[in-house]
C-alpha positions in Angstrom: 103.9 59.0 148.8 101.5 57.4 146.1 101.3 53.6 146.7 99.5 50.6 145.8 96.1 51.1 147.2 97.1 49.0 149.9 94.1 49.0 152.2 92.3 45.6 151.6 88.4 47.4 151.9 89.2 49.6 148.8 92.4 47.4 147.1 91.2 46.8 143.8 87.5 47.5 144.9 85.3 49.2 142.1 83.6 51.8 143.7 79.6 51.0 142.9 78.3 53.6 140.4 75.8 55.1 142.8 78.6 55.9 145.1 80.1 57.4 141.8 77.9 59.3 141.1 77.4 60.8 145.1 80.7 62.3 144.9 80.8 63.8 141.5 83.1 61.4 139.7 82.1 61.5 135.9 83.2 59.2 133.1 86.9 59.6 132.6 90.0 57.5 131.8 91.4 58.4 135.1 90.1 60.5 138.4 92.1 61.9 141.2 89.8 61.2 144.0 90.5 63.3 146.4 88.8 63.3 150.5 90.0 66.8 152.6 88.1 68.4 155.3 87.9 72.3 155.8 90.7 73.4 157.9 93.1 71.6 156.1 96.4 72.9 154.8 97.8 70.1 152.9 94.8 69.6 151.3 94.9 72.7 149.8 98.5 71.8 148.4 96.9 68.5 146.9 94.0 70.4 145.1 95.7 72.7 143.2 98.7 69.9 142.2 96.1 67.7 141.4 94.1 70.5 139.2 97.5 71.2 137.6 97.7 67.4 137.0 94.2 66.6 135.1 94.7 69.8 133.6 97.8 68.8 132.0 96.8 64.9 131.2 93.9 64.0 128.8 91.6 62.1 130.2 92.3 62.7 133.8 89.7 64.2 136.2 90.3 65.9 139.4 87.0 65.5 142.2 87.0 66.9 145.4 85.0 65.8 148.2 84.7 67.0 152.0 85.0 64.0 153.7 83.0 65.1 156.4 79.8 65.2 154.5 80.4 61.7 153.2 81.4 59.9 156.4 79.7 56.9 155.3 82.1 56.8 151.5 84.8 57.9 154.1 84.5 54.5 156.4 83.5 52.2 152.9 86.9 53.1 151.5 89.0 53.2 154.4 90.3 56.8 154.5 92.0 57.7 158.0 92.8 61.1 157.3 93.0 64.2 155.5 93.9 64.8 152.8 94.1 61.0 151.4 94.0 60.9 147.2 92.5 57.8 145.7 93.5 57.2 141.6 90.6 55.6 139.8 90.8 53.7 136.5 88.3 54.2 134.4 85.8 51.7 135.4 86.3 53.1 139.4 88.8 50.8 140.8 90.8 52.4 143.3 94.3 51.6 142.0 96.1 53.9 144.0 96.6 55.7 147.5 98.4 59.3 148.3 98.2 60.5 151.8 99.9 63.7 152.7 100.5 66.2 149.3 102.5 64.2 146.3 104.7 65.8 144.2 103.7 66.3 140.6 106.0 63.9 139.2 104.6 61.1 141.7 101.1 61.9 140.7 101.5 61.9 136.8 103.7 58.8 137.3 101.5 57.0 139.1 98.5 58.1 136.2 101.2 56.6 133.9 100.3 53.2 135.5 96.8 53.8 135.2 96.3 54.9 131.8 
């Protein structure tokens, strides 16, 4: 389920550019931030619907990132498990929250909000 990014350490919260910039997030009108770790199923599901996704929307990246070579991004944004996908405007604010895999309709509706 994609919600409102609920958690008040990352609600709204522009993620500083150098933190950016650490996980591979480029400029882009929207970026599917997404945190797995390496046995993980599910997060397999969410990287290829969330490829699928940005391939399929203009202006929409996809970034993956192993969350356990960032623990210190992991803890700043509040991310409890694997996979959790973030949605970033396009100045970095973390406007939405997906654990577990979202469907493709929830994904490009919640890009539909951002964009």
């Amino acid at each position: 389920m994609i919600e409102a990014a609920g958690d008040p350490s990352a609600a709204g919260e522009r993620l500083d550019a150098g933190l950016m910039r650490e996980l591979g997030v480029g400029e882009a009108k929207a970026t599917l931030l997404q945190f797995s770790s390496a046995f993980c199923a599910p997060c397999r599901a969410v990287r290829r619907v969330s490829s699928e996704v940005a391939a399929m929307v203009p202006g929409v990246q996809h970034v993956e990132v192993d969350a356990e070579s960032h623990l210190e991004a992991v803890r700043a944004l509040g991310i409890w498990r694997t996979p959790t996908l973030l949605v970033l405007d396009g100045d970095g604010r973390v406007v939405k929250r997906a654990t577990g895999v979202p469907g493709k309709p929830q994904l490009i509706a919640a890009l539909g909000d951002v964009l």
